[in-house]
N, C-alpha and C positions, 0 to 999 in steps of 0.2 A: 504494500500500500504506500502510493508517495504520501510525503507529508505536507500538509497544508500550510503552504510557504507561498504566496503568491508572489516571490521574487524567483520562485522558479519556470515560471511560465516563459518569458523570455527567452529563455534557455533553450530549454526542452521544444520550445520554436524555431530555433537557429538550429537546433538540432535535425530534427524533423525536413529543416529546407536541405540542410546539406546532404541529408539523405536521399531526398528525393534526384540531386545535384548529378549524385554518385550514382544514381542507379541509371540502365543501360534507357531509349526512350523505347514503348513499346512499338514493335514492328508493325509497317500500316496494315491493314488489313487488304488481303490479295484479292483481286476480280477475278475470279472465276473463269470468264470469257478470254484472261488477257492471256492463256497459253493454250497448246493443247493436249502438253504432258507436264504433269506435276510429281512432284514427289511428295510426303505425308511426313511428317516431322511431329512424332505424337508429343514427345517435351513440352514443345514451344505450341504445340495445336496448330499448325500451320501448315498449308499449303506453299509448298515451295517452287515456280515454274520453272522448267527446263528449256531453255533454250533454243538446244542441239540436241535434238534425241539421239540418242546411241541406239541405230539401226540399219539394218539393211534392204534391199530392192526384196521385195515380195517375189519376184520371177528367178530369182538366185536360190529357192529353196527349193531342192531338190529331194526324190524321193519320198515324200509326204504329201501328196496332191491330193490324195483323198482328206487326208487332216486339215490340207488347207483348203479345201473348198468348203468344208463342213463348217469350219470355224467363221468363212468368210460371212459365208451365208447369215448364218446366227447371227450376225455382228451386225448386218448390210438390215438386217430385220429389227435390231434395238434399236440403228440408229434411224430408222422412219419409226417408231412408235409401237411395233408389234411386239405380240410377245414373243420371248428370246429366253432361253437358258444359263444360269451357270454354268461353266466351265473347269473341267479339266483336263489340263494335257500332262500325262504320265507317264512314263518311261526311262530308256537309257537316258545316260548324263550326255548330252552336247550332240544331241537329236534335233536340234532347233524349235526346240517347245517354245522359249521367251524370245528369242527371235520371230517366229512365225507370230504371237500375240502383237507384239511392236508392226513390225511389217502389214499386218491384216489390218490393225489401228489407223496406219497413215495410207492404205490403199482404201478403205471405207472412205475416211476423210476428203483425198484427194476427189473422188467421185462425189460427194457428199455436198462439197466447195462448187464443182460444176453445177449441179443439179439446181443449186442454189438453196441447199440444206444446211441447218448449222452442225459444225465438226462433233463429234464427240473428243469428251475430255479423258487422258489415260492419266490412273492415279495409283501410282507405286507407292506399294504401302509394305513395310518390313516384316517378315517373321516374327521378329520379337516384337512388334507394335499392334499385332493382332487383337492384343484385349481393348486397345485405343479406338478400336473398328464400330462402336457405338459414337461417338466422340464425331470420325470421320463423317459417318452418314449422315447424322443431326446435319453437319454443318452442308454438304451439298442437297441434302434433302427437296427444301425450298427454291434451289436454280431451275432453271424451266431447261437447263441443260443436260441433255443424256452422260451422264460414267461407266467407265470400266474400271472399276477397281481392280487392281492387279499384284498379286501376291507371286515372288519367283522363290521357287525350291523351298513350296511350303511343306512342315511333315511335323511328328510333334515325339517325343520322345518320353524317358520312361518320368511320372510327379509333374508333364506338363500339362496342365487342367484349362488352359487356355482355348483349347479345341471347343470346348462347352459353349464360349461366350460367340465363335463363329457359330455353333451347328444353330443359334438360337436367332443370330444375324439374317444368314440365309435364307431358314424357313420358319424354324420356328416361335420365333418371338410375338410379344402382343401386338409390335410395328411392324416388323418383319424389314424385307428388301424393299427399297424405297423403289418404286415403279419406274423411277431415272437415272437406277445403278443397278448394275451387273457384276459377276462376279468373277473374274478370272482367274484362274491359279495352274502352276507348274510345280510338279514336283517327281521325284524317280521311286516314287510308293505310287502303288493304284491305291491303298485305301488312306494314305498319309500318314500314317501310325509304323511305328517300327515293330519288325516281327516279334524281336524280346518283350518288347509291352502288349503286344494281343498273348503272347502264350505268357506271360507273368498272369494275365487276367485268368486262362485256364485254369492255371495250375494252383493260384487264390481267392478265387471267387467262392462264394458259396452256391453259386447259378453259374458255370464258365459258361453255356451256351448265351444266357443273356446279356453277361458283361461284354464278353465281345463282341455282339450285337451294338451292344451301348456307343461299342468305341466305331469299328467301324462305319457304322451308320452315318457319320461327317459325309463318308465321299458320296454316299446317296442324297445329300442335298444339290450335289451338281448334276443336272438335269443331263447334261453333255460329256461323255467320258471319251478322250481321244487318245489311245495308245501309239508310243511312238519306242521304235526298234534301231538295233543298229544298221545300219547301210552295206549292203551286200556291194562284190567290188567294183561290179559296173554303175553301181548308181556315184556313189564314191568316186571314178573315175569323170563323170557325168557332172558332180557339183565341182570338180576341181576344172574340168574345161571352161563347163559357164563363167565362172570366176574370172579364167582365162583371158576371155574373150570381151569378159565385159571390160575388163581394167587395162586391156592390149596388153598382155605379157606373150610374149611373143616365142615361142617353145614349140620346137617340135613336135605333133604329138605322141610319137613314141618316146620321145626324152621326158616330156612332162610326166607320159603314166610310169615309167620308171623311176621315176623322182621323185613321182605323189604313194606310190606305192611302197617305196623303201621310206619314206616316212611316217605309212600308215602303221607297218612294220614296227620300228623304230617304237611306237605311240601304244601299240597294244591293242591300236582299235580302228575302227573307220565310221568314222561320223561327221555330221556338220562342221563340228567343233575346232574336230582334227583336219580336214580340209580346209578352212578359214584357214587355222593357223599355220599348214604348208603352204597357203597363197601368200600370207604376208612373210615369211620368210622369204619367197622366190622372188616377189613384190622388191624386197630391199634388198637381195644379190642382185638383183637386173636394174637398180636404181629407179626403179618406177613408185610416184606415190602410188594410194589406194586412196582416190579421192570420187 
């Protein structure tokens, strides 16, 4: 309890300004409209716009034309109004799942800008900021703007209970999905859970058929399930020429598929991933940007 000294009010006023002095001012509040990718800063609550999306040409993903035309569609339908699906796209690592999302995002877009539709907005939102995912919707709720919220190499591990507060996001809550956001996500789990935490549920449950159910049941909120594999060698060979050809790297094509192939080698694997990153390699031996 302070003491009733009315010489100390002065004080405790100069006090109070210099604090106010010292503290940072708060950040403006972001329009909504003024990007078309943000990123989700649950700290601060804030939406942060990106610039320079980090992406590539939609026609450069190879081997997945079924995954991409499914996804496009879905997409090409939230962003006129219809109804549309959550998403998931699962599978091997460097498959082009969060590439393919990015890419689908700015080819709706770019058709979207013609037609004379307004864009949809992409909003990366972290793994660990997932319980913040009531917080995010509140605040786009009210834009007359369509979302894709998008979550990369989402999955949840063994004490993490944060799954609960998506499964209720999605579908089951008393709000639910706000009619102007969707839900995207990647991750190399089809049901997102790791297999030690579905059979710890087994093997301590008092019900293990229900507790797994319990857990499980997250990836049955996404309406859209898109499995993605790794790339056999012609296709493989196939993303590494488009590459090629789009960025002028100028390779013979038997020296390239020997060079793209002792790389895959080398890698342990043949995927999107690893294709990219043999292009930028040969990219900076032949002094050519990737622009």
């Amino acid at each position: 309890m302070l003491p009733n000294d009315p010489s100390l009010l002065p004080v405790l006023t100069r006090i109070a300004e210099a604090l106010e002095r010292l503290a940072p001012p708060a950040p403006p509040p972001v329009q909504l409209d003024s990007a078309d990718v943000f990123v989700w800063h649950a700290e601060a609550g804030r939406l942060e716009p990106v610039a320079r999306p980090n992406r590539i040409d939609l026609d450069l993903l190879r081997g997945i034309e079924r995954q991409r035309a499914t996804l496009q569609d879905n997409t090409e339908r939230f962003a006129r109004g219809l109804p549309a699906n959550n998403a998931l796209l699962w599978g091997a690592r460097g498959t082009g799942k969060s590439s393919l999302v990015k890419a689908v995002h700015a080819t709706v877009n770019a058709a979207d800008r013609e037609a004379g539709r307004p864009p949809l907005a992409l909003v990366e939102i972290h793994r660990e900021e997932i319980p913040s995912l009531p917080r995010l919707l509140s605040l786009v709720r009210a834009s007359q703007r369509h979302f894709i919220i998008f979550c990369d190499d989402l999955s949840f591990d063994q004490q993490d209970s944060s799954y609960k507060s998506l499964k209720a996001v999605l579908e089951g809550g008393v709000e639910g999905r706000p009619p102007n956001v969707i839900f995207y996500a990647t991750s190399n789990r089809r049901h997102l859970l790791s297999r030690d935490m579905i059979e710890n549920e087994r093997s301590t449950a008092i019900n293990p058929g229900e507790a797994v159910e319990e857990k499980v049941s997250l990836s049955d909120r996404f309406g859209l399930w898109l499995g993605f594999h790794n790339a056999d060698q012609s296709t493989y060979f196939e993303m590494i020429e488009g590459y090629a050809r789009r960025y002028g790297l100028d390779v013979p094509a038997d020296e390239l598929r020997r060079q793209a192939n002792e790389w895959s080698v080398t890698r342990g694997a043949r995927s999107g991933r690893v294709a990219w990153q043999f292009v930028q390699d040969l990219a900076g031996r032949l002094g050519r940007p990737l622009d």
